[in-house]
Structures are given as C-alpha cells and as structure tokens.
C-alpha positions as CSV (number, residue, x, y, z in Angstrom):
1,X,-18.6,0.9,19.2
2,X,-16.1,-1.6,20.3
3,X,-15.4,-4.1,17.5
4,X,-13.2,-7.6,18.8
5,X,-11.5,-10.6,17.2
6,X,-14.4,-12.7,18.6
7,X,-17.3,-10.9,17.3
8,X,-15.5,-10.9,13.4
9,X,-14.8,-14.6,13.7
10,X,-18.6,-15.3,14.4
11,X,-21.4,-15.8,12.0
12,X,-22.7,-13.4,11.3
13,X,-19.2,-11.3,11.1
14,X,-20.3,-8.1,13.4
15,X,-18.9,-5.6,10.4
16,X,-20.8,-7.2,7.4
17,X,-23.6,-5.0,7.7
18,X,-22.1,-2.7,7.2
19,X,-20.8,-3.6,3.7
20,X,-24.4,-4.2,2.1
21,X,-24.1,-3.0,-1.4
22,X,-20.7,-5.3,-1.9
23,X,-22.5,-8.0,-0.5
24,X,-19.6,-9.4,2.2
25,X,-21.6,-11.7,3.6
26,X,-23.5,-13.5,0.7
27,X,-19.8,-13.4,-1.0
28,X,-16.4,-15.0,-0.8
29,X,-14.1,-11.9,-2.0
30,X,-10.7,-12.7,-1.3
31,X,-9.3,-10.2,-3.1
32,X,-8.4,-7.9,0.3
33,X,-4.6,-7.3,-0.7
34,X,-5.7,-5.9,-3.9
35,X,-9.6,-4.2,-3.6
36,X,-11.0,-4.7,-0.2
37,X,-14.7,-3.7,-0.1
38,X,-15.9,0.1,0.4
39,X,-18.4,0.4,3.6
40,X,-21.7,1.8,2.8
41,X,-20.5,5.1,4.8
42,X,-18.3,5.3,1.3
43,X,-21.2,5.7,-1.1
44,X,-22.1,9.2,1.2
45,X,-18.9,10.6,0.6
46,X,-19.4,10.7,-3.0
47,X,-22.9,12.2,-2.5
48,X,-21.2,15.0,0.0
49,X,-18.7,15.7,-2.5
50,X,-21.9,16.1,-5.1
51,X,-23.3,18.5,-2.5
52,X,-20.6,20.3,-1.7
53,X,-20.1,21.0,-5.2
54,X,-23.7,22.0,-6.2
55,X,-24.0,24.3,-3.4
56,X,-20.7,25.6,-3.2
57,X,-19.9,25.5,-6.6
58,X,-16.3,27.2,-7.3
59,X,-16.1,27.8,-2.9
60,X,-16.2,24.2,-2.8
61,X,-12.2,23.8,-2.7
62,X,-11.9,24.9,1.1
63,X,-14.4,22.2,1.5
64,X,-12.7,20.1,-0.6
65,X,-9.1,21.0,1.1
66,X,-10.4,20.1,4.5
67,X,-11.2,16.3,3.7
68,X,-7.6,16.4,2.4
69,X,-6.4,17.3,5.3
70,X,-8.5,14.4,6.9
71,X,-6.8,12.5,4.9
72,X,-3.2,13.3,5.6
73,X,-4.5,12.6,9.1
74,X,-5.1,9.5,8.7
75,X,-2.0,8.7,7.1
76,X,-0.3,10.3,9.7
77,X,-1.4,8.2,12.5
78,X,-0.8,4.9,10.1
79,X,2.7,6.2,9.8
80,X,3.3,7.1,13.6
81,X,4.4,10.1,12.1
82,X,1.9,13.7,13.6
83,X,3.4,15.9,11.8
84,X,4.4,14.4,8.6
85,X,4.8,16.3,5.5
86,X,2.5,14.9,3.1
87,X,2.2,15.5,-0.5
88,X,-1.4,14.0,-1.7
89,X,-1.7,12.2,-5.1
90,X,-4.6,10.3,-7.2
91,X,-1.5,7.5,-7.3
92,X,1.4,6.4,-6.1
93,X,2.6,6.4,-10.0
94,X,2.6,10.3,-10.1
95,X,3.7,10.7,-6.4
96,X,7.1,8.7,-7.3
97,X,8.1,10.4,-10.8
98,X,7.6,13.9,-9.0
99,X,10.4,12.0,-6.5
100,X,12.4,10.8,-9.3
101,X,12.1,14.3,-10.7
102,X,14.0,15.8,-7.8
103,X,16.9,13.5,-8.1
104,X,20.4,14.5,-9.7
105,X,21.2,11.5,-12.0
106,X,23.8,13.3,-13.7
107,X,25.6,13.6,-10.8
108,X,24.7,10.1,-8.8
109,X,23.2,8.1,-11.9
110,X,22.6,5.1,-10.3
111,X,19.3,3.6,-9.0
112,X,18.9,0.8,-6.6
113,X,15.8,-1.7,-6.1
114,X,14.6,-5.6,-5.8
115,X,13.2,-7.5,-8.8
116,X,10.3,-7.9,-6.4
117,X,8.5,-4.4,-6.4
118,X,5.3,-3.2,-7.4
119,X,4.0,-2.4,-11.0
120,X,4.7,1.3,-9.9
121,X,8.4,0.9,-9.6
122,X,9.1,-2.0,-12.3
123,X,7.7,-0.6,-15.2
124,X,9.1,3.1,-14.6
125,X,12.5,1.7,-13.2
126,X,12.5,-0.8,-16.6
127,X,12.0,2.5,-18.5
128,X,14.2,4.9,-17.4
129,X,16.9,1.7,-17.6
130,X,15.9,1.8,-21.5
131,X,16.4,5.2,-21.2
132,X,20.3,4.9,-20.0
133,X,19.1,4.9,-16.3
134,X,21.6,2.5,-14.4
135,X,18.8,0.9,-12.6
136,X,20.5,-2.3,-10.3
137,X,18.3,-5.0,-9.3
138,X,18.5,-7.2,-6.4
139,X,17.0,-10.2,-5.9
140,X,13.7,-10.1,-3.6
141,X,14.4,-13.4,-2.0
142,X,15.3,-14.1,0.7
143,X,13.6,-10.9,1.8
144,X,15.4,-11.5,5.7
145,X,18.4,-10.3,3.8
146,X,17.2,-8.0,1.2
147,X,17.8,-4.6,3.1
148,X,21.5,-5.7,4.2
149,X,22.0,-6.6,0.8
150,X,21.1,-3.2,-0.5
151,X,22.6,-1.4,1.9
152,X,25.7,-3.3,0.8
153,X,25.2,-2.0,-3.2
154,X,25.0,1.6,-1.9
155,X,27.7,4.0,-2.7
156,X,28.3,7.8,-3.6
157,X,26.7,7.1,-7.1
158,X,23.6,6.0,-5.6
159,X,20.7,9.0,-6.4
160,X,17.9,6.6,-4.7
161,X,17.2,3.2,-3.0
162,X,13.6,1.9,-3.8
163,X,12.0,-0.9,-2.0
164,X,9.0,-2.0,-0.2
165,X,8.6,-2.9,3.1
166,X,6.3,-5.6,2.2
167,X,6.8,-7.7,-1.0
168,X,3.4,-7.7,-3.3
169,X,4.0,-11.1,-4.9
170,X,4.6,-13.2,-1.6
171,X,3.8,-10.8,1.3
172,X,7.2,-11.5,3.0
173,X,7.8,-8.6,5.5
174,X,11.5,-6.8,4.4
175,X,13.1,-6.5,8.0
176,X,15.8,-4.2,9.2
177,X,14.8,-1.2,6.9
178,X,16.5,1.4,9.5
179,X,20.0,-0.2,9.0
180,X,19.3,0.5,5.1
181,X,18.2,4.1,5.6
182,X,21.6,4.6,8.0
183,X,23.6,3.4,4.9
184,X,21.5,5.8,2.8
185,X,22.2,8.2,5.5
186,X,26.1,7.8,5.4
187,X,26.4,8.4,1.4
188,X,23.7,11.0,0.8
189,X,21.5,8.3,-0.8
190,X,17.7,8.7,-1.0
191,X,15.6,5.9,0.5
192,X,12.0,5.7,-0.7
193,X,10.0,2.8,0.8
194,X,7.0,1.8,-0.2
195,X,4.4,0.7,2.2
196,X,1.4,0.3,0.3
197,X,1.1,-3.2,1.5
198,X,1.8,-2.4,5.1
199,X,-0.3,0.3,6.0
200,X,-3.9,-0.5,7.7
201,X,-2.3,-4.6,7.9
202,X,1.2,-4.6,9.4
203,X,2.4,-2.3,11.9
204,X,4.7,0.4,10.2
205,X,6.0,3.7,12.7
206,X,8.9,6.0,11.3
207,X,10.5,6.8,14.4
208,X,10.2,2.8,15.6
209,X,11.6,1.5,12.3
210,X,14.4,4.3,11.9
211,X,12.9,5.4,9.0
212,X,12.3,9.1,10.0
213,X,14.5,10.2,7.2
214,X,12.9,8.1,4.4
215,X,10.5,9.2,2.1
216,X,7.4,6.4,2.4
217,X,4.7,6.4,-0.4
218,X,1.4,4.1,-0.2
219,X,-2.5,4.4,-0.4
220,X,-6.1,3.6,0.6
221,X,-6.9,1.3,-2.2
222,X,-6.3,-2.1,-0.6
223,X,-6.2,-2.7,3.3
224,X,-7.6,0.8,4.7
225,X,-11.1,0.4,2.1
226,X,-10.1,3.9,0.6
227,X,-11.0,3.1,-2.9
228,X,-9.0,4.9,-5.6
229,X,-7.2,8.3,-5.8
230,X,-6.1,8.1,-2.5
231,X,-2.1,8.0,-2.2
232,X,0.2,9.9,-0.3
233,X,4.3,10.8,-0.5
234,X,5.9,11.5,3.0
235,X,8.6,13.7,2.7
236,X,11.5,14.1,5.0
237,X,12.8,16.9,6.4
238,X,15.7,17.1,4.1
239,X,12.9,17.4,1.2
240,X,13.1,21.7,1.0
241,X,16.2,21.7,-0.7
242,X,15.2,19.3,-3.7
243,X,13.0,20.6,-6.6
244,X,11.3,18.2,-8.5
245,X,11.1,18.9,-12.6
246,X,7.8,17.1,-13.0
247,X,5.6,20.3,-11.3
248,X,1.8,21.0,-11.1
249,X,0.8,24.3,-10.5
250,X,-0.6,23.2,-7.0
251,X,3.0,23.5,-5.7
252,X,2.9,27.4,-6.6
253,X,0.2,27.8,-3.3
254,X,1.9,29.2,-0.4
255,X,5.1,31.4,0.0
256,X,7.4,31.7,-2.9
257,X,9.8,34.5,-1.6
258,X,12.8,32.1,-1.2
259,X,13.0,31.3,-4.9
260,X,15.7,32.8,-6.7
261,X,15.3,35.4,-9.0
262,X,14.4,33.5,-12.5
263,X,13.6,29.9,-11.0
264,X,10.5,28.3,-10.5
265,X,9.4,28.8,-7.1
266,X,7.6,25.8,-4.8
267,X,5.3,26.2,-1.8
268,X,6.6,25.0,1.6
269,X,6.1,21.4,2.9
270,X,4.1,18.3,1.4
271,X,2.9,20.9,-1.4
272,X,6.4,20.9,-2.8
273,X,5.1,17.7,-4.6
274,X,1.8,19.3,-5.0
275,X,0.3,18.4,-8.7
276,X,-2.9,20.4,-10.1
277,X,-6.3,20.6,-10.1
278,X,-7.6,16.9,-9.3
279,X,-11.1,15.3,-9.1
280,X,-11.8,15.7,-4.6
281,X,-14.5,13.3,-4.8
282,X,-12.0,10.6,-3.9
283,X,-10.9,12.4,-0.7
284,X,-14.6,12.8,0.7
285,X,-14.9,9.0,0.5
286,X,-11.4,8.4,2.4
287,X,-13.0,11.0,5.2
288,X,-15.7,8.9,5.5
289,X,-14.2,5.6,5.6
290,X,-11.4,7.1,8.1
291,X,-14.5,8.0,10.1
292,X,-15.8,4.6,10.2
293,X,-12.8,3.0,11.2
294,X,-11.8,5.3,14.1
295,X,-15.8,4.7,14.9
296,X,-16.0,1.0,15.3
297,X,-12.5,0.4,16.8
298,X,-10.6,-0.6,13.7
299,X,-7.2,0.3,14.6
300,X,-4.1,-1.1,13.9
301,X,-3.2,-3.3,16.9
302,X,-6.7,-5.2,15.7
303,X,-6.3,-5.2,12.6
304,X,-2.9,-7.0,12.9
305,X,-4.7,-9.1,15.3
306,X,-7.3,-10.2,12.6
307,X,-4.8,-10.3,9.6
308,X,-2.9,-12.6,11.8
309,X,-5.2,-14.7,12.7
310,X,-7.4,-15.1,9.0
311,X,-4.0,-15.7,7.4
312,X,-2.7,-18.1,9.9
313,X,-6.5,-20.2,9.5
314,X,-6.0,-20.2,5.8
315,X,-2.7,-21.5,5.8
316,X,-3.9,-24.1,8.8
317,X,-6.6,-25.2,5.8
318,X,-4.2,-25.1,3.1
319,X,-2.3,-27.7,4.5
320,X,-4.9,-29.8,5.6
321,X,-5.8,-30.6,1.9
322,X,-2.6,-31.6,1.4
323,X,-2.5,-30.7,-1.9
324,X,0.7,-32.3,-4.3
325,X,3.4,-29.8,-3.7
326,X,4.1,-29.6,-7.0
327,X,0.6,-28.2,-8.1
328,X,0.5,-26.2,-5.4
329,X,2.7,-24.8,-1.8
330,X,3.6,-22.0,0.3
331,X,6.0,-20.8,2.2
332,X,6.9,-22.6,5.3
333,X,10.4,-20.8,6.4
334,X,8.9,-18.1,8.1
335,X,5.8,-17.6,10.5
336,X,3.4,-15.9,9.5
337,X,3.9,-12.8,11.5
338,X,6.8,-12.3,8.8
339,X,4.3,-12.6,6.2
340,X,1.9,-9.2,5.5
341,X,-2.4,-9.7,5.4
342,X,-2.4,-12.1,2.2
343,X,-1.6,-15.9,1.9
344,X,0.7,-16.5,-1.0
345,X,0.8,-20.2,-2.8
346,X,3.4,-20.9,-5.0
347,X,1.8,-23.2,-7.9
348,X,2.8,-23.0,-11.7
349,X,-1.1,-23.1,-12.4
350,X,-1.7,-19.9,-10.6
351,X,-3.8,-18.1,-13.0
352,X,-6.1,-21.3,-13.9
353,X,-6.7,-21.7,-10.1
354,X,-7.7,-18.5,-9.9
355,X,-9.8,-18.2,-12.9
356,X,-11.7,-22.0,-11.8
357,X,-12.1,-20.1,-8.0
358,X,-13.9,-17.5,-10.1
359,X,-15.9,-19.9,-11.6
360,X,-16.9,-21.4,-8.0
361,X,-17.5,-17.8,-6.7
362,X,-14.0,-17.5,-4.8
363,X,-12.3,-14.0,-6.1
364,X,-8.7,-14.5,-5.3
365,X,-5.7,-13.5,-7.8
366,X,-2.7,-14.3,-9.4
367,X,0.7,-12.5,-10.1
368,X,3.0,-15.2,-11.8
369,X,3.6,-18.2,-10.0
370,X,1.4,-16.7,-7.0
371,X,-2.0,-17.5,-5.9
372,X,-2.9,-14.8,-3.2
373,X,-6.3,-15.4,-0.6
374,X,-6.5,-12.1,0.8
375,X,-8.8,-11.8,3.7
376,X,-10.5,-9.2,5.2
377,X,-12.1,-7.8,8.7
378,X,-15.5,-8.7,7.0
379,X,-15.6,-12.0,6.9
380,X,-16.5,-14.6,9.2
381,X,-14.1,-17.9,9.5
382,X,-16.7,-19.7,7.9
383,X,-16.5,-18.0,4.7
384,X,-12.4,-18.0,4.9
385,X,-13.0,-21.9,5.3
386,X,-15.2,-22.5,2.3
387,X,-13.0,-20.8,0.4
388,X,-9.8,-23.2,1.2
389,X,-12.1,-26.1,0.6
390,X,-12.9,-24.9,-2.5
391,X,-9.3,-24.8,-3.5
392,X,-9.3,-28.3,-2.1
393,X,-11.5,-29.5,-4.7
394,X,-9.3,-28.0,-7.7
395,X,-6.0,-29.1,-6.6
396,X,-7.1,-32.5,-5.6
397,X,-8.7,-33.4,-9.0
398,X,-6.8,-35.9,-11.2
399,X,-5.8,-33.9,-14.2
C-alpha cells in the first residue's frame, strides 16, 4: 500500500484507521516527539508474544530471539548501517552505563557533553560528576557550533564524548558530527551519539555522516510507534577489545574461548553488551509495528517529507497569531530543515500553556522554558490547525 504526503494531509488522514484504539482522529495528541500512538497491529504483538509463550512455554526464547532480530533489522536500516553490531536493551539508560562500564577513567578521567542532553545522560553524567567524575559541559547553543566546539575540548584525557545528534529541548539538528568523531578518532576518544530523536524523523546514515566509528544509542518509543523496551547500542568495530564491568549473564552466549584464563569471558558482537533475562513482549510489538511501516510505505524519505511539512504549517500558524514575544516565540535563525519532527516555543509560561492545552484537549508538553507540538503521520492538517488556534486563544488572552 502506497501511503503519500497528499493522502495524510487530507481529512480523513489515510493512516488514522489504522490507530483506532488511540483514537487519532477524534484527538489532538501532539505529544509525537515524546509517545507517538501504537497502530492497532501493536495490540497483536502482545497477544503473539502471549501465544508464543503458552504454547511454547520455556522453547519460546527462539521465538522470542527471532523478533529480536527483527528488531535489530529495523534499526539497521534506520541507521544505514546492514551489518551493525547491535546490543538490544529495555532502555537507553542501561544500554549507556554498560558503555560507561567499558571506559578506563583512571587512565582518561575526563568526560565530555552539552548541558543540552537527554534525561539519560544528565542525571547519570550529574552523578558520576558527584562521584569525582570530571564530567565537562558545553553549552548546547548555538547547536551549528556545538560539535566544533567539542571537538576543540577533546584531548588524551578524554575517555568519552556524549552528545546527541538532535537536541530534545529545542530540536535543533547538531551538524558536522563526522568532524567530531575524526577528532575522537585522532586522540583515542570514544564518541557516543545519541539519536533517539533522529531516528524514524531525520535522516541519520553512519557511513554518510562519518560516524561509522561511533557508537549510536536510540529507541522505538517516540517517532518509530515502538512503545517501550525497545532501545538499541550500535557498537563499532573497535568495541571487542573493551569489557564492560556492568555484565548480564546474556553476554556469556556464544564463544568464550578467547578469554583469558581467570577473566570473565563475553560473547562476540552486539551481545558483548548483552544484559539478562528480559520481558520479549516488547520486541513482538516492535516486529509488528516494523511490519506495518515497511507495509504502508512509511519510510524515511516520507517521513522527513511529512515531519517537514507538519512542522513547517505549525510554525506558519504560530506566527499568524502573532502572539506577544515575550509570552511566547520560537526560533527563527534556522529553517526548519535544521530543526528535528517537533516545534519548540520558547515562553516562560511553558508548563501553564501546556497544562490549559490539556484542559482544551491539546496534549503537547513542556521541558523548561519549552513548549513542544509534536506532530505525527496520523493527523490530518486540520487537526495540526486546531491545535495552533487553540494556542491562539491562551496567548492572546489579557492576563
């Protein structure tokens, strides 16, 4: 089934159907760069991994295994990368402390990031800093700079660089992200990205973007319709020689004979970050999803095309009302193809906004200052209009 720009613009959008039991159509759920909604195709996923379980009943982890792998191949696709080594994880939390795990902060003690990351990395960073970590932050903004900047701070003390390729708060793109990973390169300095926000919204390829010695973590919890447990770490080559301390007993599968006498030994490949025994049911979903998407043409050249062009009609409304810049703005600097799928407004009422869009039956968020409409393949333009004019009627209030 071919799905087009045209036919998700219209009224009825051609894909709400199939998104019945979260109501898309009847609903303005803006809320895409954070929880987009699960297709129906979803809710079978979780009844075959019921199935598979009942009937199978211990047997069921070769079932199990091959929707992981289903899942790796789906990531491997996102990531222009075939034959990626991918270590599977219910979250990107876990995924990165097995990373951080494998580093040698005695020797290189230093850490290097932007005050602009995700939850993931700031409270863990913040932690290990409490901890006698030297964790050095750079400012975010302006993110056309950030990677140059970074790439300036790393030296022969540097154990890691941590950064994302799109910012969370304010979905400015970080550019030039291969010209960080040569500096890494030159001094023997990890680069993790993460591209949670990029992936299934912004077009992201290893080889294109230089990144193919990076390790890259994201998920399937916001722009791919994944729902939860669904993260991933993509190891580099270089990855054999490092041995994480944080260890599940997963990573004991496969050939240990290399391991030196008296050392823990660690399976081959992504399962070198391998944890234990997890709840599959998450993984059945993703197959199913991943199914859907490849089945109605959902692929990344359109979905840029339709993140483009819902982002760049909600910012087209947004300054039609006009609205008092000092109750609410955005970013004008850059177009919006250097912005990810979510329109960020700057306004120091963000969370009231939010909370009164609620009220009117808009779902949007807030992280500080930030006001996010995130849109989604699913809705019509109608619905993304309503929603700005909603806005309209809050900001424009006498207060």
């Amino acid at each position: 089934m071919t799905t087009t720009l045209d036919s998700l613009r219209r009224t009825p959008n051609a894909l709400s159907p199939h998104y019945s039991r979260f109501r898309v159509a009847d609903r303005l759920l803006l809320t895409g760069h954070s929880h987009q909604a699960w297709p129906d195709v979803a809710l079978a996923g979780q009844v075959d991994a019921f199935t598979d379980a009942a009937q199978a009943v211990d047997a069921k982890w070769d079932l199990a295994f091959a929707k992981a792998q289903r899942l790796r191949a789906g990531f491997r696709a996102l990531l222009g990368d075939p034959t990626a080594d991918l270590a599977l994880g219910g979250s990107t939390h876990e995924l990165v402390v097995r990373f951080l795990s494998a580093l040698d902060l005695r020797a290189r003690p230093k850490l290097l990031t932007s005050d602009g990351e995700f939850h993931t990395l700031r409270r863990q960073l913040a932690r290990l800093a409490e901890a006698g970590v030297e964790v050095v932050r750079l400012p975010a903004a302006p993110a056309d700079t950030l990677a140059e900047r970074l790439a300036a701070e790393v030296d022969d003390r540097t154990a890691a660089v941590l950064v994302s390729s799109v910012l969370f708060a304010t979905s400015r793109i970080v550019p030039n992200l291969g010209a960080l990973a040569g500096a890494c390169a030159r001094t023997g300095t990890e680069l993790l990205v993460d591209a949670y926000h990029a992936l299934g919204v912004v077009p992201f390829s290893l080889p294109d973007d230089g990144l193919a010695d990076a390790w890259v973590t994201g998920g399937g919890y916001k722009y791919l319709q994944l729902g939860e447990g669904n993260c991933f770490l993509r190891l580099p080559p270089h990855a054999a020689t490092l041995r994480p301390v944080v260890t599940g007993w997963y990573a004991e599968f496969g050939d240990l004979s290399t391991a030196p006498a008296g050392q823990v030994g660690y399976a081959p490949g992504g399962d070198r970050f391998a944890g234990s025994t997890y709840d599959p049911t998450s993984h059945y979903r993703a197959a199913r999803v991943l199914d859907f998407f490849a089945e109605h043409g959902l692929v990344q050249p359109l979905l840029r095309a339709v993140s483009l062009h819902q982002t760049t009609r909600l910012a087209d409304r947004f300054d039609a009302l006009d609205a008092p810049p000092s109750v609410i703005t955005r970013d004008r600097d850059a177009p919006r193809e250097a912005h990810g799928g979510f329109l960020a407004l700057r306004s120091p009422r963000a969370g009231e906004l939010a909370l009164a869009l609620a009220e009117r039956g808009v779902l949007t968020d807030s992280r500080g200052e930030y006001l996010r409409f995130g849109p989604a393949p699913y809705l019509a333009d109608d619905q993304l209009d309503q929603a700005m004019a909603t806005l309209g009627e809050l900001v424009n209030v006498p207060r």
